[in-house]
C-alpha positions in Angstrom: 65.9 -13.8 69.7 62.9 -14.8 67.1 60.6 -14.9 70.3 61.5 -11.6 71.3 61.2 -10.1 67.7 57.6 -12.2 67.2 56.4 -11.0 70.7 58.0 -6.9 69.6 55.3 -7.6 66.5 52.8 -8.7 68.7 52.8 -5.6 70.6 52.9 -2.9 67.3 50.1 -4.7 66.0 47.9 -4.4 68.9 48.1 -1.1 68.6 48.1 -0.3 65.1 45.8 -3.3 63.9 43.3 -4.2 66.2 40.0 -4.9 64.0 36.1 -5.9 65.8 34.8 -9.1 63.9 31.3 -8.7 62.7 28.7 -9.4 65.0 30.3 -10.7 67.9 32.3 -6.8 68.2 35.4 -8.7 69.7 38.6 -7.2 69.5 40.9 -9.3 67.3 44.6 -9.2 66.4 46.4 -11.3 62.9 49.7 -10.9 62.6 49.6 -12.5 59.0 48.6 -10.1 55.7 45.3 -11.9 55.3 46.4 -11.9 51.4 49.1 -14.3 52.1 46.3 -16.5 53.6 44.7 -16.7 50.9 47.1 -17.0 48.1 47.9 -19.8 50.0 44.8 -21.5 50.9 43.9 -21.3 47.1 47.7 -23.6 46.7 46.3 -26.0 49.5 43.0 -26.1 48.2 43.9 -26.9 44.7 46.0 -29.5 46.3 43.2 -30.6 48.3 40.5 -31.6 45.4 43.6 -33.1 43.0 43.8 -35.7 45.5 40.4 -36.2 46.8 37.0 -37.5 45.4 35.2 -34.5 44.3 31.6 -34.9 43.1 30.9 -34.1 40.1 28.9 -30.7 39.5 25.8 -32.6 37.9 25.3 -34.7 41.4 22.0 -33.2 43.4 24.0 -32.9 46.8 26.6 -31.3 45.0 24.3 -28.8 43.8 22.6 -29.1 46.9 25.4 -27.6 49.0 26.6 -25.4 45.9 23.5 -23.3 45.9 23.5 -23.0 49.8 27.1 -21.9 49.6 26.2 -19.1 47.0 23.1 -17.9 49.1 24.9 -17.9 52.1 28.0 -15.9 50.1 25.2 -13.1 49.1 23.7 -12.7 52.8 27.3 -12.1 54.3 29.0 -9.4 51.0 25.6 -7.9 51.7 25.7 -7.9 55.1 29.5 -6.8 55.3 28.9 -3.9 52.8 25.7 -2.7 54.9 28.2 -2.3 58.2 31.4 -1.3 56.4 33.3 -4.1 56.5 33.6 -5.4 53.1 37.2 -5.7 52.7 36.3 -8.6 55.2 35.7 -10.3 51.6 38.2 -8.6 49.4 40.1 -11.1 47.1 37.6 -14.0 48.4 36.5 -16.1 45.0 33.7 -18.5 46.5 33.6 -22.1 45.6 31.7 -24.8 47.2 32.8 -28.6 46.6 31.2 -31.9 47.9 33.9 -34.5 48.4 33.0 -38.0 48.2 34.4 -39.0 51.9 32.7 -40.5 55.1 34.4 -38.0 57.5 32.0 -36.3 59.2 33.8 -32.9 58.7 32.7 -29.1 56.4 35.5 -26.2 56.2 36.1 -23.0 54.4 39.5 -21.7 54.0 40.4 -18.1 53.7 39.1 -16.5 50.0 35.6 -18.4 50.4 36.9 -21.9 49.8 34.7 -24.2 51.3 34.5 -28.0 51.5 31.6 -30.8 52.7 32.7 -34.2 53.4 30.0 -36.4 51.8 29.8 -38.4 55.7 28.5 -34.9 57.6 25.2 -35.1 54.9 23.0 -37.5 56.7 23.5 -35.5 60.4 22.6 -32.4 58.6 19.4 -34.2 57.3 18.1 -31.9 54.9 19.2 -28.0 53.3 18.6 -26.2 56.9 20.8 -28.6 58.4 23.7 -28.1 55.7 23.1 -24.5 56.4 24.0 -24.7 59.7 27.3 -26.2 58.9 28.3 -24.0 56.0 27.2 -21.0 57.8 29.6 -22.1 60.4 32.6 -22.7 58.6 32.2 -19.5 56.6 31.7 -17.7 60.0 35.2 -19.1 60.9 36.7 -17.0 57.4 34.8 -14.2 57.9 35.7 -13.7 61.7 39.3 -14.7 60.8 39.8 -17.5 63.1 42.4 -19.4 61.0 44.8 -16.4 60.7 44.4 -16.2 64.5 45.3 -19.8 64.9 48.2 -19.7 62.5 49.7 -16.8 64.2 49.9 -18.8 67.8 51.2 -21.7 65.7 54.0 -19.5 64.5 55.1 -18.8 68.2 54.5 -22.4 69.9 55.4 -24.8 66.7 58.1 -22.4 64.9 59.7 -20.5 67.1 58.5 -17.3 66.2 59.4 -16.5 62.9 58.1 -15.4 60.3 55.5 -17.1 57.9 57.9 -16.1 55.0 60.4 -17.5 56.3 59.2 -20.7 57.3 58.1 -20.9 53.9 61.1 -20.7 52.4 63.2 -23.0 54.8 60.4 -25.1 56.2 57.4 -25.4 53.6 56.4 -28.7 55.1 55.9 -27.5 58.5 54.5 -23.9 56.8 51.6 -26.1 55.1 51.0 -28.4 57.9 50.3 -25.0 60.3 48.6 -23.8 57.4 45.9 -27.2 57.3 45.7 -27.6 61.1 44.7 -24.1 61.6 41.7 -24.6 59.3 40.9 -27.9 59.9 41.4 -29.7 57.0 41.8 -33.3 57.6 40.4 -33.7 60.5 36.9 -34.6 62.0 34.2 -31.6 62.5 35.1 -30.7 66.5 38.6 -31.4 65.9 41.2 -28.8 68.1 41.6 -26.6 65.3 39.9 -23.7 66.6 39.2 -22.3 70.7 36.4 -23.0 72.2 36.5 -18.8 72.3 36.2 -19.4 68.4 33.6 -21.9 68.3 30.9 -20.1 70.1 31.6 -17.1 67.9 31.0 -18.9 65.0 28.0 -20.5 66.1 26.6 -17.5 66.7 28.2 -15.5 63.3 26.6 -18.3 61.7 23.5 -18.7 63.2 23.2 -15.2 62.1 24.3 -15.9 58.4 21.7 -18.7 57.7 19.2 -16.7 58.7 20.1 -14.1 56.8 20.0 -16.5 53.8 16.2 -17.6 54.1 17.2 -20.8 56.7 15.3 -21.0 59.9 17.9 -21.1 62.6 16.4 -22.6 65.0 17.5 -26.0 63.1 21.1 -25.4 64.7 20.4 -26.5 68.0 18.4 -29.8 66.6 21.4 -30.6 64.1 23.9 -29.9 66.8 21.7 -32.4 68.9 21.8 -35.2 65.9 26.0 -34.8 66.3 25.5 -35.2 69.9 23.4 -38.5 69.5 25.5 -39.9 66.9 29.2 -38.8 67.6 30.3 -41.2 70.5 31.7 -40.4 73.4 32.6 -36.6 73.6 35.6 -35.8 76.3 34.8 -33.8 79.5 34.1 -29.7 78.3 37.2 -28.8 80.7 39.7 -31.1 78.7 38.7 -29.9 75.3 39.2 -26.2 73.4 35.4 -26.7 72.1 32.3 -26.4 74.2 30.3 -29.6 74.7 27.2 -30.6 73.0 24.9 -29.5 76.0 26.7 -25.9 76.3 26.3 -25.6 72.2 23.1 -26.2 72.3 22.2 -24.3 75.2 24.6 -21.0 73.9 22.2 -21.5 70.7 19.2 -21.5 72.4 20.0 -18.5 73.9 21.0 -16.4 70.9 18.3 -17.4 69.1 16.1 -14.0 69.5 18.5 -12.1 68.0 19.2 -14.3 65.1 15.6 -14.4 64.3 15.9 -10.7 63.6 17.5 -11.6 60.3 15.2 -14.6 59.6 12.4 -13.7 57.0 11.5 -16.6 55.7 
């Protein structure tokens, strides 16, 4: 019976709230208000930093990834506003932490909440490098991928019902949807997102550092360090995220047009 009333949403919503995301022009559908997302990621990632390492404010990586974060935030409100999608943003408070932790792992919850993992600094190498990750993460709010995610989740994990009501009777399982979808937790390249996903944030945020002053043709060369560095990656078929190879070469080939927004 919940399938059946979760699958009776899924078709009203594709017709009344079908949205493009920016840049990429695909057709998306979330079933969740996208202010529930973030009421709750600020909860989670309040949570989050009281039981992790944060660096302190005053620490030059900290700042380091801080200030990227906050050009980054300007080059996508502007670039939202200029095309008429600001609400893309609305009720988003931007924050940018550095935790002390050798995961090599970045993520940005919904509401501009974004987190580096201290272990992800040396394979970005230098500020283009970091770019390249926080634009990515922040592509993944922007474009919605999480509420996407979590809505699947709903139907495969709980049944179909509602996020309300799994709150209320199930808050564990609520929350643990909640951190999957976005990642937190796990290792950069973990299943949280579609390979579908991935390449569109890639490319959303290939778009966004450039935007922001960073050359974008460090992507490929970061992704390249992960590559070198990250051990042995499973076959492309068996995994929801594109390999190393077809990143780099997707990259590569998008380049052009991201250089449109690059003025150094």
């Amino acid at each position: 019976m919940k399938i059946r009333v979760f699958v009776i949403l899924l078709a009203i919503a594709t017709l009344v709230a079908c949205a493009r995301v920016p840049i990429s022009g695909r057709k998306q559908v979330n079933l969740l208000p996208e202010s529930q997302m973030i009421a709750m990621s600020f909860q989670q990632y309040g949570q989050f930093l009281s039981e992790s390492n944060v660096v302190t404010d005053t620490d030059r990586q900290a700042q380091m990834v801080a200030g990227i974060g906050a050009k980054i935030a300007v080059a996508v409100e502007t670039y939202l506003k200029d095309i008429g999608q600001s609400k893309r943003v609305e009720g988003f408070e931007w924050e940018f932490k550095l935790v002390d932790d050798p995961t090599v792992n970045a993520w940005c919850m919904p509401g501009g909440k974004v987190v580096v993992y201290s272990g992800i600094i040396p394979v970005c190498k230098d500020e283009a490098g970091l770019a390249v990750v926080m634009g990515h993460e922040i592509a993944h709010a922007i474009a919605r991928h999480g509420n996407e995610r979590m809505s699947q989740q709903l139907i495969i994990q709980a049944g179909g019902t509602t996020l309300a009501v799994l709150l209320s009777e199930k808050p564990q399982v609520a929350q643990d949807i909640f951190l999957t979808s976005y990642g937190v937790g796990s290792t950069l390249g973990s299943l949280a997102f579609s390979r579908d996903h991935e390449t569109e944030a890639d490319k959303m945020g290939l778009v966004f550092m450039a935007m922001a002053g960073y050359d974008p043709r460090q992507a490929p060369l970061f992704w390249e360090r992960m590559a070198a560095g990250g051990g042995q990656a499973p076959p492309e078929f068996m995994s929801t995220h594109p390999s190393h190879e077809t990143r780099v070469n997707d990259l590569n080939d998008y380049m052009s047009e991201a250089l449109k927004y690059y003025k150094p």
